[in-house]
N, C-alpha and C positions, 0 to 999 in steps of 0.2 A: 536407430533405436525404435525396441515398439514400445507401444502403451504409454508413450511419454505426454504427461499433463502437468509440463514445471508450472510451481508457483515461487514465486520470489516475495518475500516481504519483508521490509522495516520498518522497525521501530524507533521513535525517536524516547532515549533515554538519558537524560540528564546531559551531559554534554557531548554523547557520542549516539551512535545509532545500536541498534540490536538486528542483526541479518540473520532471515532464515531462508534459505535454500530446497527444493523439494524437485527430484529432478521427473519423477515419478509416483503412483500411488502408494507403492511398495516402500520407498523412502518416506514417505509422509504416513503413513500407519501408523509408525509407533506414537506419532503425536496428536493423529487424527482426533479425538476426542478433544482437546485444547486446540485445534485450529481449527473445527468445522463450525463452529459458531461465529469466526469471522468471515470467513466463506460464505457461510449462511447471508449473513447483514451484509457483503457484498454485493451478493447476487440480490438481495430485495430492492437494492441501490440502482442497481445499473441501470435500466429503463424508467426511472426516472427523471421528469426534469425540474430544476430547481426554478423556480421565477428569480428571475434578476433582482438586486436587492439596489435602493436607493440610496445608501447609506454611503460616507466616503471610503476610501479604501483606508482598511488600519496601515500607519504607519511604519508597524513592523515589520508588511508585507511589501514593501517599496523595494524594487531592485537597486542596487549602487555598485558603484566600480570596484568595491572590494573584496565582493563575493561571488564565485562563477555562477552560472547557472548551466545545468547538467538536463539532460535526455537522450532517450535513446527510442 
């Protein structure tokens, strides 16, 4: 494929997620204008880096045997 610049993104929405797919710029056009200010605040993110926080972890953050955990 050419000119391919996929973006993938979810949303978390009440108790299921919201998937958007972009496998190219041409697919992502018609939305361009509502997803380029996430893009935007992505890329001002990426370089940099956060200082480590002292604080405990919240505990809704806690992994347990009930729920997988997913990467790719």
């Amino acid at each position: 494929m050419q000119d391919t610049h996929p973006y993938t993104i979810s949303v978390a929405r009440d108790h299921d997620f919201q998937n958007m797919e972009f496998m190219d710029n041409k697919s992502l056009k018609p939305y361009e204008s509502h997803v380029k200010p996430l893009l935007l605040w992505w890329k001002a993110f990426r370089g940099r880096h956060t200082p480590e926080s002292s604080s405990p972890p919240d505990a809704r953050c806690a992994l347990d045997s009930t729920h997988a955990v997913y990467t790719q």
